[in-house]
N, C-alpha and C positions, 0 to 999 in steps of 0.2 A: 194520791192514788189510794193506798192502803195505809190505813191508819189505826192500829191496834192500842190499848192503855187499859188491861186488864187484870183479875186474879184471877184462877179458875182450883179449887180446892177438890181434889180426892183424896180417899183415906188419908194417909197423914202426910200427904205432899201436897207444897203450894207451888204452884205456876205461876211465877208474872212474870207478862210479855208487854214490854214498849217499845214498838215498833213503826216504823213509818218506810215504806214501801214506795221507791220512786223509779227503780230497775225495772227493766222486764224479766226478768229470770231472777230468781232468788232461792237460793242452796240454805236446808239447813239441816244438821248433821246433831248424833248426840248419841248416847251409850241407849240399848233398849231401856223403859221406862223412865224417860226425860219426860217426857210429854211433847213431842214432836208430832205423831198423831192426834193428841187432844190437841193441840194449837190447832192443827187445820180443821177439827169438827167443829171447835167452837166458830170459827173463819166460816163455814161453811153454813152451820145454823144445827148440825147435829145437839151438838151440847151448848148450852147456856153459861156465861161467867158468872162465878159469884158473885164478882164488882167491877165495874169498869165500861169501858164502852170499845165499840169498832165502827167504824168509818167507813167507806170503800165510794170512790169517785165520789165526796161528799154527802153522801148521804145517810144517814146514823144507822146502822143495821139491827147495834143493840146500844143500850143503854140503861146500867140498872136503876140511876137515880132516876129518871126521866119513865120507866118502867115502858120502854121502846122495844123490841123484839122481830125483827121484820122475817117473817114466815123462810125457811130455807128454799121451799120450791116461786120466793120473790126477789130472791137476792142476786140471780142471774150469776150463780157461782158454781162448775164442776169441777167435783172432789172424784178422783181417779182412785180406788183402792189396790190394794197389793195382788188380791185375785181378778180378775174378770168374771163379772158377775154379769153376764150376757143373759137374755132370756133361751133358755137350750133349746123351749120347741118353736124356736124363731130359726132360720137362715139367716146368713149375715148380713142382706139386704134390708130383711125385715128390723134387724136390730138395731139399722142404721138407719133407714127412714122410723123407726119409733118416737126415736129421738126430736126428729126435724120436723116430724107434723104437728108438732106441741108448737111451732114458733110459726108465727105470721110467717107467710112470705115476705112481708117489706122488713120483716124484723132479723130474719137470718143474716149472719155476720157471715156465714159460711157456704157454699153449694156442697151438694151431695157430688156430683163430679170432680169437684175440687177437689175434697177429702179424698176421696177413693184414691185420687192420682197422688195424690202426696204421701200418702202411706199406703201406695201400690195394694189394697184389698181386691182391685176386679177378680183375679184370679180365686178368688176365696165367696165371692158374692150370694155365691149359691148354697155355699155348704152349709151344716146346724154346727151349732155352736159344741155340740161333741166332736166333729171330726175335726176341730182344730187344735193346733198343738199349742202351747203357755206361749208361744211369743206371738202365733196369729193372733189367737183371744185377745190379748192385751192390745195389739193394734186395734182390732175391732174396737176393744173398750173407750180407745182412746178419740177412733173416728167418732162413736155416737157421742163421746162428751162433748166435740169440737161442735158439732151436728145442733147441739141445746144451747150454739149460740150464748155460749158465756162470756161474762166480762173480764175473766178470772179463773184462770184454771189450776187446780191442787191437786201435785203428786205426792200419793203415800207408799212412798217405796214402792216403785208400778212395775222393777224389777227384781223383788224379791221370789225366790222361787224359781228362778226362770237359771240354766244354765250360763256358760262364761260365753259360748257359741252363741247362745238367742239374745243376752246381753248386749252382743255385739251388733249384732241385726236389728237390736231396738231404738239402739242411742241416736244411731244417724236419722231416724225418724223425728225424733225429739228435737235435734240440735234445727233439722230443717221444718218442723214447726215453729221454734223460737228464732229464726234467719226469718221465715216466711211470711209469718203470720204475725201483728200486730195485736196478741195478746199477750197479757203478763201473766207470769207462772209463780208459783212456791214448791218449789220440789225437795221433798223433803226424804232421807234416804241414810243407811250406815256407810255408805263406801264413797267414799269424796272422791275417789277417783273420778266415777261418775258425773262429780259439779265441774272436776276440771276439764272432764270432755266437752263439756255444755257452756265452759266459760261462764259460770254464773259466781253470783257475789254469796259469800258462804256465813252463815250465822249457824254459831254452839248452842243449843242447850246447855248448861252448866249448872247443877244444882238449882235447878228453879230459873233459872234467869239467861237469857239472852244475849248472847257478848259476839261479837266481832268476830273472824277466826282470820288469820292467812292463808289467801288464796293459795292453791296449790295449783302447778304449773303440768302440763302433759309432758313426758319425758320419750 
């Protein structure tokens, strides 16, 4: 599925990541500046590795010997950020068809009714992206990523910011994307609580490098 073997160098910290992605759900956890965010730009096509390659359903996305690079908006991969970054003078409708007219019709993996109903937005359809509160946005954010028909979808902390109450409101949308929907995720996050609600397989940052962690259990 996913197949990562790379370095990615800033300031005076190295990143390597050897990775191979066979789950649908994939937790990964780390102290702020591990580089858990840059994993998923570079995954994504944001940022470039300095060495190495990534893979995804076979087909080489990057590759620096080979000097391969495949454009971010070809890679058919959504990256969820921490804020919802909705267009404001859109309604929530409009946010959510922006997304879906970008993809053939025979090419969407998704309906627009579908998503609505799975993350219950109809009641929201109409309003701008101002009168929603941090856990509507982020639903919205998450319907148009679903909407762009990805093969691949990356959470960056999609509940940072958001109280213990909208947290809570969030996850069971999550968990029944990842029940429902036959896509694979990277959800990447500080509170492992969170991978244990979602039952995902959990990987450290650890001074640069990638290790294993033990699953944690919901109590």
């Amino acid at each position: 599925m996913l197949k990562c073997n790379f370095q990615y160098q800033y300031a005076e910290f190295m990143l390597n990541v050897e990775l191979e992605m066979q789950q649908q759900l994939l937790g990964i956890v780390g102290v702020s500046g591990c580089g858990k965010s840059t994993l998923l730009k570079n995954i994504v096509g944001l940022l470039n590795p300095t060495y190495g390659e990534i893979q995804f359903n076979q087909q080489i996305l990057f590759n620096s010997q080979q000097k391969i690079h495949v454009p971010m908006h070809q890679r058919k991969i959504a990256l969820i950020f921490q804020n919802a970054l909705l267009f404001p003078h859109m309604n929530v409708q409009q946010n959510l068809c922006y997304a879906e007219k970008l993809i053939p019709q025979s090419e969407r993996k998704f309906q627009f009714d579908e998503i609505v109903e799975l993350l219950e937005l109809n009641p929201l359809i109409q309003r701008k992206a101002q009168q929603l509160s941090g856990g509507e946005a982020q639903r919205v954010s998450i319907g148009r990523a679903l909407l762009s028909s990805p093969n691949l979808l990356l959470l960056d902390e999609p509940l940072t910011g958001l109280d213990t109450n909208l947290k809570q409101q969030i996850l069971p949308f999550l968990k029944r994307i990842k029940d429902e929907l036959d896509l694979p995720m990277i959800y990447v996050t500080h509170h492992e609580q969170e991978l244990a609600y979602l039952e995902a397989d959990i990987l450290q940052i650890n001074q640069g490098q990638l290790q294993r962690k033990q699953n944690l259990k919901m109590v």
